[in-house]
C-alpha positions in Angstrom: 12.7 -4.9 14.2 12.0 -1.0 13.0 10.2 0.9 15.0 8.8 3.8 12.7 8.9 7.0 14.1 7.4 9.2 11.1 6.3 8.3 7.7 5.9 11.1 5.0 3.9 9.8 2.4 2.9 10.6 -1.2 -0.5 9.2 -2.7 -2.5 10.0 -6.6 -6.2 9.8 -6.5 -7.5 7.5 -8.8 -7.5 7.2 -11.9 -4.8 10.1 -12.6 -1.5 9.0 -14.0 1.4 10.0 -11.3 2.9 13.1 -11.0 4.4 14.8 -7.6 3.4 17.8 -7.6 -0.6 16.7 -8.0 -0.5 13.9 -5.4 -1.5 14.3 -1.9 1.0 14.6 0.8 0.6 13.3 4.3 3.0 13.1 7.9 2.5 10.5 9.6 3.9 10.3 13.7 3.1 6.7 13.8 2.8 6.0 18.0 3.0 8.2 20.7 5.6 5.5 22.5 8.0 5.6 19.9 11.4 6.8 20.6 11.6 10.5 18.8 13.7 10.7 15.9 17.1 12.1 16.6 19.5 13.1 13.6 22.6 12.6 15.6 25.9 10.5 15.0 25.5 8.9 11.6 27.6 10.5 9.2 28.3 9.3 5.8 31.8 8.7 6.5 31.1 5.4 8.2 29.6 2.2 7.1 25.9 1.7 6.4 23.8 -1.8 6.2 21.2 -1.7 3.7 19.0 -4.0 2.5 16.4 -4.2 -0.1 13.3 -6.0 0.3 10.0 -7.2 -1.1 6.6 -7.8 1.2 3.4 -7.8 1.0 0.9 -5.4 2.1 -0.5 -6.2 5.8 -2.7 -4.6 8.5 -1.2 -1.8 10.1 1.4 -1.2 6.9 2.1 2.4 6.2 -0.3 1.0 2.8 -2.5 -0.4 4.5 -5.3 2.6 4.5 -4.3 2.9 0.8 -4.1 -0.8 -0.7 -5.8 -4.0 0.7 -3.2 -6.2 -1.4 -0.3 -5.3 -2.8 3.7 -5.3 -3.0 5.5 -3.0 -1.2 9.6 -2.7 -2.6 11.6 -1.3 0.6 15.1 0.2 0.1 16.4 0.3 3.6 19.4 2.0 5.2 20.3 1.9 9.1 23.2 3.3 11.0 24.7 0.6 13.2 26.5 2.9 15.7 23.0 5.2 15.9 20.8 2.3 15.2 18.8 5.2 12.9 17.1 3.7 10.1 15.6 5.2 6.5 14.0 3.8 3.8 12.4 4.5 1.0 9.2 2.4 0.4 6.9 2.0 -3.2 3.2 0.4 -2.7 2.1 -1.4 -6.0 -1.6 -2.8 -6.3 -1.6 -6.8 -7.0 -4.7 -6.5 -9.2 -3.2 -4.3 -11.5 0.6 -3.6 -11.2 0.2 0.3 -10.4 2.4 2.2 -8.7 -0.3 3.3 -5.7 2.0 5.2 -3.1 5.6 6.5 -2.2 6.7 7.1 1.4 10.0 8.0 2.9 10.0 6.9 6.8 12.3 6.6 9.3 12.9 5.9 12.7 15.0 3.3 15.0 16.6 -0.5 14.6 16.1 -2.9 17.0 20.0 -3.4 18.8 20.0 -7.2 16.8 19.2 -5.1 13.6 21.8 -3.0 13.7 24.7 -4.7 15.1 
């Protein structure tokens, strides 16, 4: 229903407790046939649908590369007049709880999504 544009995201080697300025960085352009992100009409003086939302990690997840099973917590924003859509996304491991992985991503809603 999202189709990811970019994903910035923030990883700790193992076995180092977290901390931003140590962890490894990495931008992500996710497909060559997604629509570029455009920063254009959504101001913050309209109304925004968000969601928040558990899943589990799954082949082709941002995580993916990172975790092989986990819990990814999204907090998700979209635009319904721009259809552009936000979210901020933590990876946890399933075998041991850990926080494994930040990313910020964004890209566009499906028209269903954001109408």
């Amino acid at each position: 229903l999202i189709q990811w544009s970019s994903i910035l995201r923030a990883r700790m080697p193992s076995p180092q407790p977290w901390s931003l300025p140590r962890s490894k960085w990495e931008k992500t352009a996710v497909s060559d046939d997604a629509e570029p992100f455009r920063d254009d009409g959504c101001t913050f003086d309209r109304p925004l649908l968000g969601w928040t939302c558990v899943d589990s990690v799954e082949s082709g997840d941002p995580f993916s590369d990172i975790v092989h099973q986990g819990i990814v917590l999204h907090m998700l924003g979209v635009c319904p007049e721009s259809r552009i859509a936000r979210s901020i996304a933590r990876c946890y491991g399933s075998n041991d709880g850990e926080l494994k992985s930040v990313a910020y991503l964004q890209g566009l809603a499906a028209d269903e999504l954001a109408g």
